[in-house]
N, C-alpha and C positions, 0 to 999 in steps of 0.2 A: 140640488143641494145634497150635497153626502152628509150620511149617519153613522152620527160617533157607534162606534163598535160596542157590543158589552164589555168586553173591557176594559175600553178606552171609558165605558159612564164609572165602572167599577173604580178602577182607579182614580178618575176623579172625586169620588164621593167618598172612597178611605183618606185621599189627600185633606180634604174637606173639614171630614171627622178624628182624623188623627188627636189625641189626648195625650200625647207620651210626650214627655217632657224627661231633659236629658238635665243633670244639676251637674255644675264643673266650682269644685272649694279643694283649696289641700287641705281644710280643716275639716274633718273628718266630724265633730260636733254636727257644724253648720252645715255638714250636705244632710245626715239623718235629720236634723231638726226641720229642715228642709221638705223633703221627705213624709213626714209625718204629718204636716201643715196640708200637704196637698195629696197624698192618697185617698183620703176620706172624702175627699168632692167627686173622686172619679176619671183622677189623671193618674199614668203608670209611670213612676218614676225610676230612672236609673239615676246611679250615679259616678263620678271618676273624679280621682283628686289632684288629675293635672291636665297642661292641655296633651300630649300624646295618648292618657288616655281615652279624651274625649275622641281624638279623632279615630282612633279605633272607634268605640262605639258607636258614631255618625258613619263610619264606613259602615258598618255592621247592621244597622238598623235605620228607622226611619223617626224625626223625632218632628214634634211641632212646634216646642220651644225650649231654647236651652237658658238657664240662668248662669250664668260666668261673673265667677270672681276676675277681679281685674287684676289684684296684688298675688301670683304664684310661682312657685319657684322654676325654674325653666323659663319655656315660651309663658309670655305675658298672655293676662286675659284679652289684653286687646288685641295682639297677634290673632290671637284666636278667633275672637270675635269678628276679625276681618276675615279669615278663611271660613267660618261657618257661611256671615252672608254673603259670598261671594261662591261661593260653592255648593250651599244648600240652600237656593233663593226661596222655596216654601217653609226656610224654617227661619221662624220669631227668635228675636233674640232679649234678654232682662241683662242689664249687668248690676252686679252685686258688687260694692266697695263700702270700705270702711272709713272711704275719707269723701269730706263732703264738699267736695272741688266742681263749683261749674263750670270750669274750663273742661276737665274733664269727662263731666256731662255731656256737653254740647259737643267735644269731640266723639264719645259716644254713640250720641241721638246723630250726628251727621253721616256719622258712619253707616247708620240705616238701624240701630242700637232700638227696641220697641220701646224700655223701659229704663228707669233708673233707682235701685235701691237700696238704703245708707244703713249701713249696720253701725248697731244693731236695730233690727225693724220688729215692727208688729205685725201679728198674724194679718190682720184684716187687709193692711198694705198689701204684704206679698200678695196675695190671694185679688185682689183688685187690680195690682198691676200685673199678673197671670190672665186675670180674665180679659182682663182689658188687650193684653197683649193679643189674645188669642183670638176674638172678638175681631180685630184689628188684620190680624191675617187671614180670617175667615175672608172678608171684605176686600181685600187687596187679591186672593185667588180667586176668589169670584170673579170679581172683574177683569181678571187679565185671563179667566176661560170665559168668558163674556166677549173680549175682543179679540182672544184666538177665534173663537167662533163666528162672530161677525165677520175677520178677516176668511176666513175661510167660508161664508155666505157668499160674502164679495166678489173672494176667486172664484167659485163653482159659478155666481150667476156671470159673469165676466167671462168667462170662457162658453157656456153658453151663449151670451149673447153674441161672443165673435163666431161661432159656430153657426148660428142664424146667420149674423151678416153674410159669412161665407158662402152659405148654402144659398141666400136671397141671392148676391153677387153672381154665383154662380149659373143661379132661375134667371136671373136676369140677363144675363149675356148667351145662354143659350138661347131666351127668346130673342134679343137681340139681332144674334148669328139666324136664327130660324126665321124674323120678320125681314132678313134684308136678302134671303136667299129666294125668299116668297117674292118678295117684290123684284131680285134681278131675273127669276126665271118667269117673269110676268112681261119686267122689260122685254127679254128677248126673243119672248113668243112674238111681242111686235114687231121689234126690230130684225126678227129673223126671215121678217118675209120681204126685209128690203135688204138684204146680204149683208147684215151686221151680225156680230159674232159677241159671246158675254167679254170678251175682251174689251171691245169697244166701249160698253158698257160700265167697265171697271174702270178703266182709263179716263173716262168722259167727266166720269162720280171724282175721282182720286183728283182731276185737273179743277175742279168746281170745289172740293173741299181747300186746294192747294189756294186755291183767287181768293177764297173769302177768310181763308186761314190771315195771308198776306194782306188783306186789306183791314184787316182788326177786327172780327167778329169775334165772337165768343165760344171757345172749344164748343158747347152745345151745340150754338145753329150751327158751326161750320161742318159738325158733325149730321148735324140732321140734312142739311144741304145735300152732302154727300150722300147720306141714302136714299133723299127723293132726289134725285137729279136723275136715275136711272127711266124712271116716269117717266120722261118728259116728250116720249112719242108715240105713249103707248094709245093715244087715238088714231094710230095707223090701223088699228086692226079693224077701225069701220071704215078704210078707204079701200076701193074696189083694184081687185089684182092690175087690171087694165091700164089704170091710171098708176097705181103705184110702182110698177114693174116695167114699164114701158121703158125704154132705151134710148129712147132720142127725148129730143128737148119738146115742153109742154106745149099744147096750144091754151089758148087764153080759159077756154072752159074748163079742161083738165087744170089746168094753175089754180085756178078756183077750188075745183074738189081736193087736188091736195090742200090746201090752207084749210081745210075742214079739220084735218085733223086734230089741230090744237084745241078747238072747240069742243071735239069727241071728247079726247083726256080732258079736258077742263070738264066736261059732265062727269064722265067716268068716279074723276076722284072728289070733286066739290061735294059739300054737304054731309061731309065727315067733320066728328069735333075730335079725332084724331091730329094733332099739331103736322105728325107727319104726312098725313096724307092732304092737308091745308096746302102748304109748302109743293105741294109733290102737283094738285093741280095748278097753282097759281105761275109752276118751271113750264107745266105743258100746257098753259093759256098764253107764256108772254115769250118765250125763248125763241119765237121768231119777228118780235118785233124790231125796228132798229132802229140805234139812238135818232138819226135824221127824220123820224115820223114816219119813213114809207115802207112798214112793216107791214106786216099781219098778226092776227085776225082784226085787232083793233085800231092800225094806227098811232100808237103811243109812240111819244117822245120825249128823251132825254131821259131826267129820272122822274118822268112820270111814268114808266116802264120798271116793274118791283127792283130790285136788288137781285135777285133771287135769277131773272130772268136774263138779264146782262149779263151775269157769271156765267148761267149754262150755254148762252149764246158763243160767246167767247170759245169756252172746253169744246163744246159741240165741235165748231166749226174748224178749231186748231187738229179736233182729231179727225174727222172727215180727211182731211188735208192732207195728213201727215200719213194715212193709214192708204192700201191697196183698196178699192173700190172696182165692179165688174163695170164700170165706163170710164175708169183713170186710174193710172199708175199712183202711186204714193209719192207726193214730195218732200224733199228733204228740209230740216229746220228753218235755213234761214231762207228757202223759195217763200214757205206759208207764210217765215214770220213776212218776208216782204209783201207778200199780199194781203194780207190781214191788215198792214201799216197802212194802206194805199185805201183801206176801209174807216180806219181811226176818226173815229166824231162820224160816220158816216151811217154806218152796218153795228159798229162796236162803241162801248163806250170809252172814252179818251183813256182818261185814268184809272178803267180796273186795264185795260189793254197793254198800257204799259207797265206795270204793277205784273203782269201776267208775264211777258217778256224778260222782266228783272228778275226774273223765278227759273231761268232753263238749265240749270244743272238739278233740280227736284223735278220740272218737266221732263228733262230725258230719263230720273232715276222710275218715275213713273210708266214714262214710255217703255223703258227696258224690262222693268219688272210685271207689266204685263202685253207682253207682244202676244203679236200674235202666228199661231201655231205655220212650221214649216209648208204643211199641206197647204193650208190656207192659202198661203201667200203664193205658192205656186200655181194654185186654179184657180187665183184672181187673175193672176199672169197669162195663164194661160188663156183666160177667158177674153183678158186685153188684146193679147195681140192677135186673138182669132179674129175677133172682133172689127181689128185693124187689116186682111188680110194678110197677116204674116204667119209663117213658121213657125208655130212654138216648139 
């Protein structure tokens, strides 16, 4: 909250106290008479016997209220009367006439006029409708630095509070950036010892928020989706080099030790009341089961296998597929998508599957945007076709 200045309190409180009262009569009588009635209370009177005098003296000085004759020669009192309130909104207005017309009154008083009074008047009059007047504008600038001031409470806590916002927005998205950088370089300590690269990673996450985006989740999960999906193998890093790294295809025993690992990650992250890391083991308990029941670790089927796990089944295996691996080249879109088809109701689930496939100008913007790096692809290549006995 900002603090009025000393001289912004200064100025207010001469506005406040102001007692100078400006009298406008071309009758020269009626402004002294005037005059004499209110100096002895303790108000400083000037006076001008038309309106151009007046408005000299209002440019000149500072007044709190003026009494104006209505009948003068030149500009009229009400001419005037309009240019005082409209030009000096802290200063009160009386007008003085000698005819006793409510039309005239009530144009007056509408005009924003404080008072009205009929010559010829009695002291006590004037002096009540003075005080009164005064009284009256005391109360009306009070209140409107009463609600400059509020209004300017408003703005200062208002801009504060978006400054908060901002600054939380801000804590918040870098913990954000900080908890999904934590968690992909956790991925792919795992995945790095089965020749996966953060690419994979990125693309696996981006194709899993893309499936649950397009099937109607809610920006939050499909959001959250997307940061635990990178999880979802990170129980590789309790499976033995031997078994994990081998080259040729499994015997029955090894097949077994690998299916451990969805176990591993499902201990790993279970028994967090973190939302995220809920999601994150329940992707690496079920993401190898398959709709047909003859998955792992548990045999689930259909949708009794989470949401959660179908979606990452799906990305998983379209990036597998689509990417260079050191025991198979990469195939191109529509090899995978036909083999993944030849899966549908079987390994996948029907309807996120196809729902997935409706999606391949976002899948390749995904693909494109995070390939993966020249080197890479070449010592996968290379490792292929060594592999193969050929020439690289």
């Amino acid at each position: 909250m900002s603090i009025p200045s000393v001289t912004e309190v200064t100025t207010q409180q001469a506005i406040l106290e102001n007692r100078n009262i400006l009298i406008v009569d071309d009758e020269e009588p009626i402004r002294r008479l005037l005059g004499y009635l209110l100096e002895p209370h303790g108000y400083k009177v000037a006076l001008a016997g038309e309106a151009r005098e007046a408005r000299q003296r209002m440019e000149s000085g500072s007044y709190a209220l003026v009494l104006c004759d209505v009948n003068m020669p030149g500009e009229s009192g009400m001419d005037l009367i309009r240019h005082i309130l409209t030009q000096y909104p802290s200063t009160a207005v009386i007008m003085i006439t000698g005819l006793d017309s409510p039309v005239l009154a009530n144009a007056a008083l509408d005009m924003g006029a404080f008072g009205y009074v009929i010559k010829p008047f009695e002291a006590n009059e004037v002096l009540i409708n003075v005080a009164n007047a005064l009284r009256r504008r005391k109360l009306e600038i009070e209140n409107a630095m009463h609600r400059e001031n509020l209004e300017e409470v408003v703005r200062t806590r208002t801009i504060a509070l978006q400054q908060a916002l901002e600054w939380l927005e801000r804590s918040e998205k870098e913990l954000r950036l900080s908890r999904e950088e934590t968690i992909q370089r956790l991925a792919i300590a795992a995945e790095y010892r089965d020749s996966s690269t953060a690419q994979h990673i990125q693309r696996m996450s981006h194709y899993c928020e893309l499936l649950a985006r397009r099937y109607g989740l809610s920006p939050e999960r499909c959001d959250l989706i997307r940061t635990a999906s990178p999880m979802h193998d990170i129980g590789k890093i309790g499976t033995p080099d031997h078994v994990l790294l081998k080259p040729g295809k499994f015997t029955p025993e090894e097949f077994k030790v690998i299916t451990q690992h969805t176990e591993i990650g499902y201990r790993i992250l279970a028994g967090s009341d973190s939302e995220l890391l809920k999601v994150a083991a329940l992707i690496a308990w079920t993401h190898h089961e398959r709709f047909d029941g003859t998955g792992y670790p548990r045999g689930l089927k259909g949708e009794t296998i989470p949401l959660e796990g179908r979606i990452t089944a799906i990305a998983d295996n379209f990036d597998a597929l689509t990417t260079q691996r050191v025991y198979k080249p990469a195939y191109d879109f529509d090899h995978a998508k036909e083999l993944m088809l030849k899966e549908r109701g079987k390994h996948f689930d029907p309807e996120l599957l196809d729902i997935f496939f409706d999606s391949m100008e976002e899948i390749t913007r995904i693909y494109d945007q995070f390939a993966d790096p020249t080197w890479l692809s070449t010592s996968r290549h290379r490792a292929i076709t060594q592999d193969q006995g050929e020439v690289a």
